[in-house]
C-alpha positions in Angstrom: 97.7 70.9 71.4 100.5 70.0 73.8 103.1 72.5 72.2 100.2 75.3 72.7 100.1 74.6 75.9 104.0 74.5 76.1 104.5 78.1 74.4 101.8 79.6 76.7 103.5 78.2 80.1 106.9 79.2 78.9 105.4 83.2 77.8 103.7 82.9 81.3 107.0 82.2 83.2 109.4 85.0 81.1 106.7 87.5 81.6 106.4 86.6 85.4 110.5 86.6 85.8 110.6 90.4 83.6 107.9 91.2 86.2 109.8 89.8 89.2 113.2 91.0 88.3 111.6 94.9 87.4 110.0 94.7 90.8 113.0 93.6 92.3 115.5 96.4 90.8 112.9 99.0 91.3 114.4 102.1 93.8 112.3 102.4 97.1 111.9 106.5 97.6 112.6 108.8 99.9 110.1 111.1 100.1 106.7 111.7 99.5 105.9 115.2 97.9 102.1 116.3 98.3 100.4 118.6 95.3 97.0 119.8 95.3 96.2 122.4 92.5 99.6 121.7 91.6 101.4 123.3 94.5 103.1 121.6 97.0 102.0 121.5 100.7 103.5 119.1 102.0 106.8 117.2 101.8 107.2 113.9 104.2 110.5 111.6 104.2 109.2 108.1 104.2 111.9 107.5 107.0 109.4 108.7 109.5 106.1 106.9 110.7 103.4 110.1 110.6 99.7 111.3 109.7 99.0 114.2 107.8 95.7 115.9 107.4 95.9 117.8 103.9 93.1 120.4 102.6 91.1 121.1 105.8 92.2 125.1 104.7 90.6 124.3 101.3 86.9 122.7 102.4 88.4 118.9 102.0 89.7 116.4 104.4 92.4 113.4 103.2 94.6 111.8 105.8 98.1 111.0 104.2 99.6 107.9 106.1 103.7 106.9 106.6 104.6 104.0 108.1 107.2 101.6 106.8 108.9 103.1 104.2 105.4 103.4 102.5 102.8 106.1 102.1 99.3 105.7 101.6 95.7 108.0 102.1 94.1 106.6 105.1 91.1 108.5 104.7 89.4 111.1 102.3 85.8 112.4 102.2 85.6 112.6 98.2 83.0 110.6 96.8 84.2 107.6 95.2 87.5 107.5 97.8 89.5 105.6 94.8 92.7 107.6 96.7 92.1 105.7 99.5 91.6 102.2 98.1 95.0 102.7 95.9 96.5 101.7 98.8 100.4 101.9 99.9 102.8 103.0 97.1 106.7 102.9 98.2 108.7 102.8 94.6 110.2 106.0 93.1 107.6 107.3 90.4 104.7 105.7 91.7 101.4 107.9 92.9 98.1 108.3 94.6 95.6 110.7 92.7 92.2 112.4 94.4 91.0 113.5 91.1 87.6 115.6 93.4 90.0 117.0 95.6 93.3 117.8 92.5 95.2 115.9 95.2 98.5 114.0 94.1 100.8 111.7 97.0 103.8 111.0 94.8 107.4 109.2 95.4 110.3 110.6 95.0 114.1 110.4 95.9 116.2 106.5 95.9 116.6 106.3 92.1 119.6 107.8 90.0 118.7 111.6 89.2 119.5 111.7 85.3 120.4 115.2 85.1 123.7 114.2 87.1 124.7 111.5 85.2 124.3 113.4 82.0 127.0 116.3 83.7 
């Protein structure tokens, strides 16, 4: 019984120093790149502190939010608003998804572009 509950606190702390040392290495972007049906409309550097109304064109209203390196939809009048309760995403890769309104915030930019290294 004591070794069990050895092994489990030592799988605990690896798995929460992978997850802290992945989280640590992780590139903050640069940008975030706005879709909607696939097509850009909007492209905001994360450098600058703004609010973006996307979609009023299209019969939809979401507020995209930058402020501290981070982006974010403030508001959205979908439905279920599961955009807006993603929160703040800041890391290359990482995205916000309106699935009513085919709405995608993604991050972009501060990690190594592969193509170049492959050159």
């Amino acid at each position: 019984m004591r070794n069990d509950i050895l092994l489990i606190a030592a799988l605990l702390l690896l798995a929460l120093g992978l997850w802290a040392l992945l989280r640590l290495t992780k590139p903050a972007g640069a940008e975030a790149v706005v879709t909607v049906d696939g097509a850009i409309v909007a492209t905001i550097p994360l450098s600058i502190e703004a609010r973006v109304p996307i979609g009023a064109e299209r019969g939809f209203l979401n507020v995209v939010e930058v402020a501290g390196g981070r982006v974010r939809v403030l508001d959205a009048d979908c439905p279920d608003r599961l955009c807006v309760r993603q929160g703040w995403i800041r890391y290359d890769g990482e995205s916000i998804v309106c699935l009513p309104h085919r709405l995608v915030v993604s991050i972009r930019g501060g990690g190594q572009d592969l193509d170049a290294v492959a050159r």
